[in-house]
N, C-alpha and C positions, 0 to 999 in steps of 0.2 A: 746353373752356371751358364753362364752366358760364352758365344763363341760368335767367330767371324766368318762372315757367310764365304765358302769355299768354291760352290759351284755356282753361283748365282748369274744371269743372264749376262751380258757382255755386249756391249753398244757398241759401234765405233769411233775411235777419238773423232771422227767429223763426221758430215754427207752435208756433199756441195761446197766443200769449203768451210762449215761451220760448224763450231767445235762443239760437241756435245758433253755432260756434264756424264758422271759413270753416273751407270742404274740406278744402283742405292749404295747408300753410305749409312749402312746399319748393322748393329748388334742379329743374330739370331737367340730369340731367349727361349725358342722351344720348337726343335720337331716334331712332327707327329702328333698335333693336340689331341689333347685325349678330355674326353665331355665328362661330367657328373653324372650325368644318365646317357643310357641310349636311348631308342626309341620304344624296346620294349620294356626300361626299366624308370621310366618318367615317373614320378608321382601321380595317382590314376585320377587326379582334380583335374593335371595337366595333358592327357592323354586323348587327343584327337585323331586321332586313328578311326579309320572306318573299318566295324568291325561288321560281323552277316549274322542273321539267325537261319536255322536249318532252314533248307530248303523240302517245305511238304509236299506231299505229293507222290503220284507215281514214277518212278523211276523208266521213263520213257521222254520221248522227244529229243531238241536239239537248243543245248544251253545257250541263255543269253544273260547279262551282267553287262546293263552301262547305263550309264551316264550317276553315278550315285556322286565322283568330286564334283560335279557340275553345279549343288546345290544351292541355295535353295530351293525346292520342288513348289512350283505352281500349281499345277493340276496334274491331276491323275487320272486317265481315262481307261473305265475297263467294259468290255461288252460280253453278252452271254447270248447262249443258242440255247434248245430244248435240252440239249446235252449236258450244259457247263456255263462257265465260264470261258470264253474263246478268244478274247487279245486285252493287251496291256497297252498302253505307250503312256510316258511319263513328259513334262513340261517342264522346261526348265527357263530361268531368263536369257539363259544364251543360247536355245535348242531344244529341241527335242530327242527323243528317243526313239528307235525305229519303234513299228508297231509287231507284236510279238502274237505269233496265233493267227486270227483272221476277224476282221469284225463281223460281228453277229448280230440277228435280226430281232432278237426277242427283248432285252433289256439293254438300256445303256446306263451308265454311274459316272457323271463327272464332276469330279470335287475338284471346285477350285479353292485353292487354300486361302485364307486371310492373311495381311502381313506378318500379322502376330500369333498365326494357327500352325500347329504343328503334326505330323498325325505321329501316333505314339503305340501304336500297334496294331494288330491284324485277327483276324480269328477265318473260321472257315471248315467245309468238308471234302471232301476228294474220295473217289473213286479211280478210275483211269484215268480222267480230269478235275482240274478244281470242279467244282460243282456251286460254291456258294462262298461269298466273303461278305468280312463284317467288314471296315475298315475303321479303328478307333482314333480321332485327335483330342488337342485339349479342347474343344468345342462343344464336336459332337461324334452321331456316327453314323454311317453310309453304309447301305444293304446292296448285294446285289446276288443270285441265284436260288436257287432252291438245295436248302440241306437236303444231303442226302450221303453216305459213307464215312467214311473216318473224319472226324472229328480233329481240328489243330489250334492252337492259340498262342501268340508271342506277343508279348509287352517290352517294349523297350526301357530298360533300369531309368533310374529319375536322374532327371535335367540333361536327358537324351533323346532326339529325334530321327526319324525316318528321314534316309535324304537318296533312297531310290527302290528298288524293286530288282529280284533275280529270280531264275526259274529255269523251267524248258517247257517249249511249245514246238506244237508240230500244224500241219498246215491249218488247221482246223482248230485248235482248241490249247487252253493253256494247262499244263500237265502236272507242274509242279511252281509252288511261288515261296519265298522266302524274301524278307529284306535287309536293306546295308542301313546302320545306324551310327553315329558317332552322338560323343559330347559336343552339347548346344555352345557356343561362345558364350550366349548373354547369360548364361551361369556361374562365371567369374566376377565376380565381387569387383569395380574398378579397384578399391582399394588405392592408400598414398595420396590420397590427395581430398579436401572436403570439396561440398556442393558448391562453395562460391570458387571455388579456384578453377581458373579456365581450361578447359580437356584440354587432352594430348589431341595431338591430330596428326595425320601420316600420308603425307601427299607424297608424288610420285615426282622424279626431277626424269623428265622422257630421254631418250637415247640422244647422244650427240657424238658426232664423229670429227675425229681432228685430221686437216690433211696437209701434207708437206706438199712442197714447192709442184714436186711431177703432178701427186695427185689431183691439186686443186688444177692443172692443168689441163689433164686431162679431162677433168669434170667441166673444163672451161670450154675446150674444145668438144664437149659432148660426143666425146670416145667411152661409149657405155660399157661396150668390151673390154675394152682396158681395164675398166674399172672392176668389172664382172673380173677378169684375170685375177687382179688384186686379189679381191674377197676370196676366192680361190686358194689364190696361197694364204691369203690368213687365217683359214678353216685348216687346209695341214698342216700350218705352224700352232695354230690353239689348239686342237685336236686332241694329241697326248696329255695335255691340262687339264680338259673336259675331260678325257675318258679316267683320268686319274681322279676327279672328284667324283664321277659316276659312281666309280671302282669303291671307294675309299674312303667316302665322305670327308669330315674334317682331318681326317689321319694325312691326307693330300698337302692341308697346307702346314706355315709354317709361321709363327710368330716374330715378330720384327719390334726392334725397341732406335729409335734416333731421336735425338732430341728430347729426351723425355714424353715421347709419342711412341704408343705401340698400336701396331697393324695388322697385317696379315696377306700372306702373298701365297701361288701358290705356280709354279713355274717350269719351263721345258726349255731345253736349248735357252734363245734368246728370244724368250717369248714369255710372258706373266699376265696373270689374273690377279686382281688382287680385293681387299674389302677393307675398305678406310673408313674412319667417323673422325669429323671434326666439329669440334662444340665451339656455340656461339651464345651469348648472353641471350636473357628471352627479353624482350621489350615490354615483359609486362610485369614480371619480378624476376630480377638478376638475382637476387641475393639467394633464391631459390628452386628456380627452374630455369631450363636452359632449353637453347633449339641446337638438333643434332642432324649435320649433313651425313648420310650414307652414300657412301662413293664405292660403286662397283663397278671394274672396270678392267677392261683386257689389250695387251700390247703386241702387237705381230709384227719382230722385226724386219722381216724379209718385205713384207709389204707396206711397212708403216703405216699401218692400221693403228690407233689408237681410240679405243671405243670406251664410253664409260653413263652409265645411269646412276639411278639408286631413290632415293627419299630424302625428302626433307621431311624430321619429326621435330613438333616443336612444341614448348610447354612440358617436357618430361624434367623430373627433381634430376638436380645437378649431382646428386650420391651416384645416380648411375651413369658409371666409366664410358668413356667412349670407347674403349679397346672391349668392355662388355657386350657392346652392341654391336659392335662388328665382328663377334667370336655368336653372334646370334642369327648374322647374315651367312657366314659363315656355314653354322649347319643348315639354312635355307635352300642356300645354294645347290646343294646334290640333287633333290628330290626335283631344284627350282627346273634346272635344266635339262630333267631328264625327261620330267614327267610333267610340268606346269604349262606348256602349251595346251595340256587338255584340263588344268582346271577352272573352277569357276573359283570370283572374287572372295566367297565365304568361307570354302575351302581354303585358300591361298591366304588368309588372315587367321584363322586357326591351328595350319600347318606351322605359320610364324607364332602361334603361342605357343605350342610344342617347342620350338625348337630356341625360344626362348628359356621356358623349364628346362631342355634338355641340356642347355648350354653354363643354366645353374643361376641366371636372370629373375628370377621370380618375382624382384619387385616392376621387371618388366612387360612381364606376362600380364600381369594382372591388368595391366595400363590397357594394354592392345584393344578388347573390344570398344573404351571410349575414343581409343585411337581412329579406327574403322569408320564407327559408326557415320559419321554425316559422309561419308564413302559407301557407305553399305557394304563394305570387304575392303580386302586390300588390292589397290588398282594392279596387276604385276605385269601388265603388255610394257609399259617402260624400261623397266628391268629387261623382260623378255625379248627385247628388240633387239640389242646389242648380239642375242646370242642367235637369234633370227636370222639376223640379216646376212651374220659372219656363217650360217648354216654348221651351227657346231649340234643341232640337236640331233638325237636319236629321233629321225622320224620314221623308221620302217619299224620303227618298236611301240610305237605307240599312237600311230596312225590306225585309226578304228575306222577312216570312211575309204573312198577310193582317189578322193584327189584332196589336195593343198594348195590353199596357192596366199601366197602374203604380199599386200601391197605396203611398198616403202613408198612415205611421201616427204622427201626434204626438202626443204626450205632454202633456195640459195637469195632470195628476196633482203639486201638488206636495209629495204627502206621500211617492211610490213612485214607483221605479223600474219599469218594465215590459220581459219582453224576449219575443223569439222562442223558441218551443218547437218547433213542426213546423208541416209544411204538406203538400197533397194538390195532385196537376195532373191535370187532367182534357185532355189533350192541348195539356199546357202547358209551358214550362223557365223556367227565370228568363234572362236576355240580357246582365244588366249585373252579372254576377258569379254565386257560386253560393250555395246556401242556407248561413247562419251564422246561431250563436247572438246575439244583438247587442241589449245593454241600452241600453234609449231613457232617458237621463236624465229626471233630475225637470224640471218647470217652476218656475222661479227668477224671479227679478229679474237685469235682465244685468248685466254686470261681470265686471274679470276677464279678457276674451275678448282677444285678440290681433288690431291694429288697425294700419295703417302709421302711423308718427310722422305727425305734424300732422295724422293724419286723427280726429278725434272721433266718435263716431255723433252724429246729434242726440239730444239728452238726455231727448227726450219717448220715446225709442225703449227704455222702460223694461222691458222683458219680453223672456224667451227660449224659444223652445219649442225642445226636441230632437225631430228626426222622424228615420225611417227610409223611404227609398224603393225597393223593390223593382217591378223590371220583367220584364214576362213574354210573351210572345210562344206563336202556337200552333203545337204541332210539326208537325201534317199541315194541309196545308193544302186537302184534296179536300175540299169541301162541308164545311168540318167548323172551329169556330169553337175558343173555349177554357175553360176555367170554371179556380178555383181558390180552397180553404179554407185556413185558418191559425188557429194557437191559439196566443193571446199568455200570459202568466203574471206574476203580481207578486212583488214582491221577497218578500215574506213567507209563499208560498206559499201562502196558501188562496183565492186567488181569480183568476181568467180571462176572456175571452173569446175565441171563436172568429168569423170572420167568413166569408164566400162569397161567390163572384162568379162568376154563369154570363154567357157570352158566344156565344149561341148564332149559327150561322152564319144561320137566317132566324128573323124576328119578335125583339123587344124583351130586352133583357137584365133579370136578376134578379141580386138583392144581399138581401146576408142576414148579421143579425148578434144572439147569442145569450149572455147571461151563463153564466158557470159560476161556481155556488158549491162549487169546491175546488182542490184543488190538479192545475193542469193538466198540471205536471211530472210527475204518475204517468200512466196511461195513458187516453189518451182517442179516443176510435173517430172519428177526422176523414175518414174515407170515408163511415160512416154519415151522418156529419150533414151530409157535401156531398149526399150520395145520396139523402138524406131530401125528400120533398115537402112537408115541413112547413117551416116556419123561412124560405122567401122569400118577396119582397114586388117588386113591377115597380113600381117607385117611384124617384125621385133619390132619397130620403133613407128613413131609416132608423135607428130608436136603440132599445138593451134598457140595463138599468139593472142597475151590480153592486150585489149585497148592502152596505149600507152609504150605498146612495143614489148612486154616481159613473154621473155619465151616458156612454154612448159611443154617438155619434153617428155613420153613415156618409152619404155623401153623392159622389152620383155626375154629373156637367154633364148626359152623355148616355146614353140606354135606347139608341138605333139613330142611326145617320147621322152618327157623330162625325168632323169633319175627319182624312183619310189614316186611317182604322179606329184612330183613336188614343182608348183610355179610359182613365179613371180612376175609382180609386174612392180616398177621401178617409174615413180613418179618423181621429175623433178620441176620446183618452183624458181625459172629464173635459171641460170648459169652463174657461177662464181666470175668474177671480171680476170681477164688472161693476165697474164705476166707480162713485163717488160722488161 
């Protein structure tokens, strides 16, 4: 039975003069969605859940468990002394593992895995230490210690792999090992579709921010504070949103019907999240498949925040509903933002198969891995930037290193495009995905963008910036902080900049940003100029100027003392033009 949304957010009839349309003009057709599965009642085909085998060994030392979402596992390095076995650390494409134990002088083992190599179990002996491992893949298999004490062996069930290692070590040696396994993605059947029919494919549409008349003003004025204010209040106005899909997963939101279009919103005060899909003919057969925009996006009316990402999927059969797919993103969403800063792309394309099954999708699920595939995962820093930037994540809950720091880079350029060219870590990895080439659109006038039926933006909300948000975290965490350079480039090749951000473990941070007049695409020495003593400034803010007069402005809240070791540094390409 359908009813009439009762408490739903509340706009004002103007701002500035100009009249705004109400929030939504929609049916509610269901609170509290309730799934066909949960997560631990999936069908076990669809069950990607990382699960552990016992941990062997003596019951001593001091537990470690990480990086298993991070997968796929590159290499695995373990070393031994007279004793045992004595350190572990795992490789990942976006990081590493700290090192567990101590390395040791007598034997080393390092398997680097093939693309298509997976290891599929372990065996071994243990006394007060490991003393000896077998390590099995589908390949081959790798020796290291001397038998000697109890005896162990775990095989991971079929069309499942190893995607980390857990145990306890003490300073000298590793005491007990067991590992985390999930189901393989390339285990599901594409399914729905034959070989000549062109894959599905699932690109990322990056974060973009709409700004009304102050805002765009203050960004014009290069009042970076202001703007920091803003985000501010648009974190305690989202806040109870987030913490209610944290809390609650899909039971948070709430199902919407207008126009014959149903959605999905999920809402506080005057403030909404919500998860749209709008279908569009596929350009290569209409009559049978279709391209589907995912629209995720979140509204802060105190600060007129209007933030929104999502995907473009295209080439999926038209049978699956748009309201299907967004009741998919949907249960994405909890895990996305509580926990997806620390995954890796394999995981994060897996978890959307699950929660595809979960949602009762299964002609969808099955699509997902040809989906990925020329992505190799699912990209989710897109997604993830929106909730970034507006700082709604739990990061003292799931902050594993000792500092954060995320660089925003928008684009107020609107004559160019700008993208990624390379970057340098100074005991750094990226956390919310791995490094990509990724062109930041021009800055436009909005329109166009993809919006739930009856929901209008406010109409003063004339402007869009495209940004990109990368997050980075530091790999050793002994005394030892982070730093990290990046060289951006323009569509037309002759002109760049580079930026720097030292993050030292004692005394104030440094930031540093430097025009290049040429083409940054050829080669450019970005260790020199992070290494360089010249080029920083201990300052919040920061601007050099490209050829041609375009200003780029950085701008950072905090030098030391930032809440939970959380920084930012805040790139801007260009200034929006002022008002008159």
């Amino acid at each position: 039975m359908t009813e009439l949304p009762t408490n739903l957010p509340k706009l004002p009839k103007s701002v500035d003069g100009v009249a705004l349309p109400d929030f939504l003009n929609a049916k509610i057709i269901e609170r509290d969605i309730k799934l066909p599965f949960s997560a631990s009642t999936v069908p076990e085909r669809y069950d990607f859940s990382i699960k552990k085998s016992n941990c062997f060994g003596a019951e001593r030392g001091t537990a470690f468990d990480e990086g298993a979402t991070w997968y796929p596992l590159q290499v695995i390095h373990f070393t031994s002394t007279s004793k045992g076995i004595s350190s572990y650390r795992g490789h990942y494409v976006k990081g590493a593992t700290s090192i567990y134990g101590k390395a040791g002088d007598v034997d080393d083992l390092t398997l680097l895995l093939e693309k298509d190599e997976c290891i599929t179990g372990f065996s071994g002996t243990f006394t007060e230490v490991i003393t000896s491992l077998r390590i099995q893949t589908t390949k081959k298999q790798h020796s290291i210690g001397e038998k000697s004490g109890t005896p162990f062996e775990f095989t991971v069930p079929q069309d499942h792999h190893v995607v980390g290692f857990h145990g306890r070590a003490d300073e000298g040696s590793l005491c007990a090992l067991g590992v985390s396994y999930n189901r393989r993605l390339e285990s599901l059947a594409r399914g729905g579709q034959s070989r000549a029919d062109p894959p599905p494919q699932i690109k990322p549409i990056y974060s973009e921010l709409y700004l009304d008349s102050n805002t765009r003003q203050q960004w014009a004025s290069n009042n970076m504070a202001a703007i920091n204010s803003k985000r501010t209040q648009a974190q305690r106005d989202l806040q109870p949103i987030y913490d209610n899909i944290k809390n609650n997963g899909e039971k948070a939101w709430s199902l919407f019907e207008s126009a014959g279009q149903r959605y999905y919103i999920s809402w506080s005060g005057n403030n909404a999240v919500w998860a749209y899909v709008k279908d569009e003919p596929s350009t290569t057969r209409a009559d049978e498949l279709k391209q589907s925009i995912i629209s995720i996006g979140s509204y802060s009316a105190n600060s007129q925040l209007l933030g929104m990402s999502g995907y473009i999927w295209s080439n999926l059969p038209i049978q699956i509903v748009a309201s299907a797919i967004a009741l998919v993103f949907v249960v994405l969403m909890g895990p996305l933002i509580t926990e997806g800063v620390a995954w890796g792309i394999s995981f994060a394309a897996a978890w959307l198969t699950q929660a595809a099954a979960m949602a009762g999708v299964e002609a969808l699920a099955v699509l997902i891995p040809a989906s990925v595939a020329s992505a190799g995962g699912l990209i989710i820093a897109g997604i993830i930037g929106v909730a970034v930037f507006l700082a709604v994540l739990w990061l003292s809950s799931i902050i594993f290193r000792q500092y954060f720091l995320t660089v925003n880079i928008f684009n107020f350029d609107s004559n160019h495009i700008w993208s990624t060219i390379d970057w340098y870590a100074d005991n750094a990895e990226i956390t919310n995905g791995e490094w990509k080439y990724v062109d930041i659109a021009k800055y436009a006038p909005a329109g166009g963008q993809i919006f739930p039926p009856g929901f209008d933006p406010p109409t003063n909300l004339e402007s869009v910036v495209t940004y990109l948000t990368i997050a980075f975290t530091n790999v050793s965490t002994f005394l030892e902080g982070l730093g990290i350079a990046m060289v951006m480039g323009r569509d037309d090749y002759s002109q760049g900049f580079a930026l720097k951000y030292d993050l030292p473990r004692f005394g104030d941070n440094y930031i540093g940003l430097m025009a290049l007049d040429m083409n940054p695409n050829l080669f450019y020495n970005l260790p020199e100029y992070y290494n360089s003593s010249s080029g920083w400034v201990q300052a919040n803010s920061t601007q050099t100027t490209i050829d041609g007069g375009l200003q780029i402005t950085g701008y950072t809240p905090y030098l030391s003392g930032a809440p939970d070791e959380t920084y930012e540094f805040t790139v801007n390409v260009g200034l929006p033009p002022p008002l008159f």
